[in-house]
C-alpha positions in Angstrom: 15.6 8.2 110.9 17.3 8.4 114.6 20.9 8.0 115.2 21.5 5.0 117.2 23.4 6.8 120.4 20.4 9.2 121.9 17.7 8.6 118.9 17.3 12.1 117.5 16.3 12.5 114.3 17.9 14.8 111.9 15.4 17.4 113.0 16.4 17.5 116.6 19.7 18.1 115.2 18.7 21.4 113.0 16.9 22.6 116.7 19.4 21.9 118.6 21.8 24.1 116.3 19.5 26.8 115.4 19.1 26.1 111.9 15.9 27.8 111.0 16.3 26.7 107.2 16.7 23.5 107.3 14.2 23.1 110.0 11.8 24.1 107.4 12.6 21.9 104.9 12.7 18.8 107.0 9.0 19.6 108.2 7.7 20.4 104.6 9.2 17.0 104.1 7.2 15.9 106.7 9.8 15.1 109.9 7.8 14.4 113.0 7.8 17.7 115.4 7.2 15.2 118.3 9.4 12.8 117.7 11.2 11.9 121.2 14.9 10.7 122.0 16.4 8.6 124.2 15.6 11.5 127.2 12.0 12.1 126.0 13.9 15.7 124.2 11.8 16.9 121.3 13.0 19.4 118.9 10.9 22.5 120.3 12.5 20.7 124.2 15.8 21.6 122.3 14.8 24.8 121.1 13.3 26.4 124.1 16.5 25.1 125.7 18.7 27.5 122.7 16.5 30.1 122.4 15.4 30.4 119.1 11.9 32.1 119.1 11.8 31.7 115.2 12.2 27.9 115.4 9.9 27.7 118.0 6.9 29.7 116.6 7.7 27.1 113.3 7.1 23.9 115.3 4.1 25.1 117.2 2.8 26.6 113.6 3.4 23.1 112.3 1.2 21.2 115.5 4.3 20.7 117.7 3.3 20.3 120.8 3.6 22.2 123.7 3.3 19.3 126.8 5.0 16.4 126.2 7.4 16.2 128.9 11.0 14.4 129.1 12.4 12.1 131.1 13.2 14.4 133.8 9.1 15.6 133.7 9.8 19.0 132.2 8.0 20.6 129.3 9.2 23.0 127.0 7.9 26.0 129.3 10.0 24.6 131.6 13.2 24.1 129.8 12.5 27.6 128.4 12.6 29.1 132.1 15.3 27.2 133.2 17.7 29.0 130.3 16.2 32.2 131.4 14.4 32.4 127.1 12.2 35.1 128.5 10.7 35.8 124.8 9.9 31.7 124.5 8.4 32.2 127.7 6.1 34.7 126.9 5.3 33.6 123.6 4.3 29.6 124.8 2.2 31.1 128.0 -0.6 33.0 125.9 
């Protein structure tokens, strides 16, 4: 399911908003982790951007993965520098 406007799924949408327990439940439900919108975002591209580190370590646990890149070429380490996430840093370099 993708909402017609930028094509996130309802688990961009728990990312985006920090929503650690519902993030769970949609992947137990089996939501894509790599699903991609309109800009190439996935949900751990949205978390990195927010800073959860809990969310992220639950994608990556669940095979998110760590390179795709979005429209503008930047992967997650990226958009995790670029909101100065210093723990999501750390945590996707080792």
């Amino acid at each position: 399911i993708k909402d017609e406007k930028n094509e996130n799924t309802p688990l961009h949408y728990t990312c985006k908003n920090g929503n650690m327990d519902l993030t769970k439940y949609l992947i137990e439900k089996g939501a894509d982790v790599d699903a991609q919108n309109i800009e190439k975002n996935t949900p751990l591209h949205y978390t990195c951007k927010n800073g959860n580190i809990n969310i992220v370590k639950c994608l990556i646990e669940n095979d998110a993965n760590i390179d795709i890149l979005d429209r503008e070429n930047n992967a997650p380490l990226h958009i995790a520098c670029k909101n100065n996430n210093e723990n999501i840093v750390k945590y996707l370099v080792e």
